[in-house]
N, C-alpha and C positions, 0 to 999 in steps of 0.2 A: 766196602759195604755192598752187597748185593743189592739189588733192586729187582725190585717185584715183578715179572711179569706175566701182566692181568688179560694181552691179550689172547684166547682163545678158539677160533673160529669152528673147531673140529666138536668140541664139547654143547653140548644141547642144554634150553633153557638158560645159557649165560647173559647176563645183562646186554644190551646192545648200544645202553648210551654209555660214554667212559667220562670221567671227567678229571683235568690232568693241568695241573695249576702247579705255582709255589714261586718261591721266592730264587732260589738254583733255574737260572734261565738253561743254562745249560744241558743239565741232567734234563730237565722238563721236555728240551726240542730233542735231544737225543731219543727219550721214550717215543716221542710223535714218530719220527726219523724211524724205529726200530717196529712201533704199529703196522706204517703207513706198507714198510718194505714186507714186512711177513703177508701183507695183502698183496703188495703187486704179484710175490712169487706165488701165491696162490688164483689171482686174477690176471693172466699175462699179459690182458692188453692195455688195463691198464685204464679203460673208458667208462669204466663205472667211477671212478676215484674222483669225489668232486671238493675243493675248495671256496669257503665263504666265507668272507671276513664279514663281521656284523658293521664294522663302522663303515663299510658301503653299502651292506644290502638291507634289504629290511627283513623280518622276521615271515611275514609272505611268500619271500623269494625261497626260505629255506626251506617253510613248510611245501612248495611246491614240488620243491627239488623231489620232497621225501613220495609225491604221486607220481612221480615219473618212473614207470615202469624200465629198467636196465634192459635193452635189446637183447641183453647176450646172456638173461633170466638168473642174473647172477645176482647178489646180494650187494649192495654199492657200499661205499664208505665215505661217509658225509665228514669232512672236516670244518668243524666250526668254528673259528677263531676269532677272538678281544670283544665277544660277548658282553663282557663288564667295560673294558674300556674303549667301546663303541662313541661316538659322538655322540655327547648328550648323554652318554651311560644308560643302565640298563632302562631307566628312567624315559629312555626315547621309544621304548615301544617292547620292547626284546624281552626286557622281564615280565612286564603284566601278559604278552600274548605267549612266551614261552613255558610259563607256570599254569595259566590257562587248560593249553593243550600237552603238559607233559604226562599225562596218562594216556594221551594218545602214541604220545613218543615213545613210552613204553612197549607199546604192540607191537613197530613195526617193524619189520623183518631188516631193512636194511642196520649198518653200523654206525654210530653218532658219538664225534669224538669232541667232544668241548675243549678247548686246546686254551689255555689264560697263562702268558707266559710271566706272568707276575700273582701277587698273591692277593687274589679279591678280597674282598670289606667281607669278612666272615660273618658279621651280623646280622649280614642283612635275607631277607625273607627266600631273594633268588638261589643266595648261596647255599641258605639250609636245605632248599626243597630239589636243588644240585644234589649237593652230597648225600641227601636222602635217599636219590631215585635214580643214581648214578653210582658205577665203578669207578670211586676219584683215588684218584693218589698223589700225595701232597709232598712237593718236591723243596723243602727245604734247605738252609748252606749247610753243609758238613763239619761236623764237628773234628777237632784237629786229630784226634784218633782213627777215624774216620776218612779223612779228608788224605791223609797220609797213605790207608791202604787203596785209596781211590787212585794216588797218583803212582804207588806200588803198580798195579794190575795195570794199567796206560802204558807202564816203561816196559810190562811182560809181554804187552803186544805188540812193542817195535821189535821186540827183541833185544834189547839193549837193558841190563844192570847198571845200578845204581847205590853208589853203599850208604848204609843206614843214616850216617851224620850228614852225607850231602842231601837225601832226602829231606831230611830232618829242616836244613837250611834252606832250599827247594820251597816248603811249606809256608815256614816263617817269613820267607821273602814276599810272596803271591798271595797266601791269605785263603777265603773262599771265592775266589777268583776263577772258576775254573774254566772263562773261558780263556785267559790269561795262563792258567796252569797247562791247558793242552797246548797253547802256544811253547810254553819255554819245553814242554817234553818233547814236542817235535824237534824243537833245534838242539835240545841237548842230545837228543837221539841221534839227529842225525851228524852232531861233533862229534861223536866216540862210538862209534857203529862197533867197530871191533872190539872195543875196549870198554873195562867200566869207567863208568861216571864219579869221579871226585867229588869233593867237598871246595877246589880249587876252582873247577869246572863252574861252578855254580857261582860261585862268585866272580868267577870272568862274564860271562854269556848272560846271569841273571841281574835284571837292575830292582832292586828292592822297589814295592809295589808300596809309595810315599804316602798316598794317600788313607793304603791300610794303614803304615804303621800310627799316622797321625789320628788317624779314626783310635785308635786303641788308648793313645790318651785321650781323646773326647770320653769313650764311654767310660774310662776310670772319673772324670772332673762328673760325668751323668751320675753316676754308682758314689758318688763323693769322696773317692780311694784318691784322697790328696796326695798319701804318700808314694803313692803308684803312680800319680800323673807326673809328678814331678821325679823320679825313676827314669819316667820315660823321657822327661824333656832332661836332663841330664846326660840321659845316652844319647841326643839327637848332639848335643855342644862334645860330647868324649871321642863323636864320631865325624866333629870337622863341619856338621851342618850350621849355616850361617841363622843368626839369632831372629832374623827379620826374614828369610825364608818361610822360617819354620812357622813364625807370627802369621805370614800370609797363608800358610797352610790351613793353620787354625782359623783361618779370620773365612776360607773359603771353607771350612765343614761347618761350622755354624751359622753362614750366610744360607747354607743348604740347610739346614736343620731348619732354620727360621721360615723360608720357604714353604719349608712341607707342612712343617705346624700351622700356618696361614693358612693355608690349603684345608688340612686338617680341623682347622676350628671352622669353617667355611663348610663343614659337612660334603667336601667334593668325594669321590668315590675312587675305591685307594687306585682303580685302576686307570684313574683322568689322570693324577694328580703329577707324573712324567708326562703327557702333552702339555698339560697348563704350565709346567712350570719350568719347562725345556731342558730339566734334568735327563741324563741319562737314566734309562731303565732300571738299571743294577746300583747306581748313584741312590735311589729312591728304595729298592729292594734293601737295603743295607740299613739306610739311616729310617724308616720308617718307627719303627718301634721303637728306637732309641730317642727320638721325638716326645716317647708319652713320659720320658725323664724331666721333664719341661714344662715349664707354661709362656705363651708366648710372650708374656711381657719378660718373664724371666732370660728368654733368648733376646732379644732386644735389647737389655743391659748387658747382658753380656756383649755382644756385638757391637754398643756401643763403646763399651770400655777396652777392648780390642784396638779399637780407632785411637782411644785416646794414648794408652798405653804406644801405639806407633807411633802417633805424633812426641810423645813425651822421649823415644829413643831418638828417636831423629834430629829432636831439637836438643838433643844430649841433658836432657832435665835427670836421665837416670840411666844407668848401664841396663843393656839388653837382656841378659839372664835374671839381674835380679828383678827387674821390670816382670819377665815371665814366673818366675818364683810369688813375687805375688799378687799378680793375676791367679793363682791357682789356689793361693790361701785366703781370698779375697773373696772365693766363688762359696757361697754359703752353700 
């Protein structure tokens, strides 16, 4: 799938603030990466190009940056990044002085790239008067159609083919993982340089990404596709996975889910709520949404009966698959 590119420097009247967010970390720092470089080859030296992360500076230091006349009469390029997930959030100062003066932001000559590599609280006032008054483009996960001809054009640039079934398996392994996807294309690239890529190849080199495929029966039990959850947990036992693995798997995505719904009902701001809750970024990117499947007592029971279900296999009160069978018929 192509991706957009909004930025322009040669064209007159183009907006000068950009705003460059979503939930795809990947895709999202690529764009910045692919900005940042069409300005250095246009600015060689490279000393107008300035960096501010909000959760160190204050909104002060930005708008100062922006009177600082560039020695070399050139147009600078202001990078401003985790705006939203600042200490304290925008709430610390950033939003009320940045919404303030953003018709000022508008006039000035130099370039203002708002950089949010996770996907802010859309609702709130900072976000709309962003995407109002800004060039944003919203980097969301790729869908598998999608996602496939993304990992297509990666393997056209190593130079290296791959045939359609081992892509296929490529996909389903990794997920929307793509910082995990450009990993396995570099080493499968550079295992069959000469030669194409298998369906063998893939399954030697690739270790299936556990955590998607366990994520994919959560959202089936979220969606209430019993029949599908249990599908799925059948194919983890046809495939040799041990029953109290797979348990702890489950026990660790809804320990996550319960987290961020905590978070969530505590009105914290989506772009705190990986500091607060020491998840990884793309951990929280993933299971966000899949959270409003939920109320938090109703994760809680579940979580509880998780525990008990363990305990119950362990003390052999009940075999392990059917234990799991139903837990999943059990999940109103």
């Amino acid at each position: 799938m192509a991706e957009a590119h909004f930025f322009a420097p040669n064209v007159r009247n183009y907006k000068m603030i950009y705003f460059i967010y979503g939930e795809d970390s990947y895709r999202s720092k690529r764009k910045l990466e692919e900005i940042v470089l069409g300005y250095k080859e246009k600015h060689k030296s490279g000393l107008s190009l300035v960096y501010i992360d909000a959760g160190k500076k204050q909104f002060k230091d930005f708008y100062s940056e922006l009177k600082i006349t560039s020695m070399f009469a050139e147009k600078k390029l202001i990078v401003l990044q985790n705006v939203f997930s600042a200490q304290g959030g925008p709430t610390s100062g950033w939003e009320e002085e940045f919404l303030e003066n953003i018709k000022n932001l508008e006039e000035v000559k130099d370039i203002i790239i708002v950089y949010e590599n996770c996907v802010p609280d859309k609702r709130t006032k900072f976000f709309k008067a962003l995407a109002k008054s800004t060039k944003s483009q919203d980097f969301s996960f790729l869908q598998p159609a999608d996602l496939r001809k993304w990992a297509a054009i990666e393997f056209e640039k190593t130079k290296t083919k791959i045939k359609p079934d081992a892509l296929d398996l490529l996909v389903n392994f990794v997920g929307s993982d793509l910082w995990q996807m450009a990993n396995e294309i570099n080493k499968l690239s550079n295992y069959k340089k000469n030669s194409i890529i298998e369906k063998a190849d893939v399954e030697l080199l690739v270790k299936p990404n556990e955590e998607n495929e366990i994520f994919k029966t959560i959202e089936a039990v979220a969606s209430k596709n019993k029949k599908l959850a249990l599908s799925l947990f059948h194919k983890y036992f046809d495939d040799g996975e041990a029953p109290l693995y797979l348990l702890s798997m489950i026990a660790y995505q809804f320990r996550t889910l319960l987290i961020i719904k905590d978070l969530q009902d505590k009105k914290e701001p989506y772009g705190l709520i990986a500091k607060k809750s020491g998840l990884h970024p793309f951990v929280v990117q993933k299971s966000y949404y899949l959270c409003n499947q939920f109320t938090l007592e109703q994760l809680k029971k579940i979580y509880r009966k998780i525990f008990e279900i363990d305990l119950d296999i362990k003390t052999g009160k009940i075999e392990a698959e059917t234990a799991l069978d139903l837990f999943v018929y059990q999940l109103s």
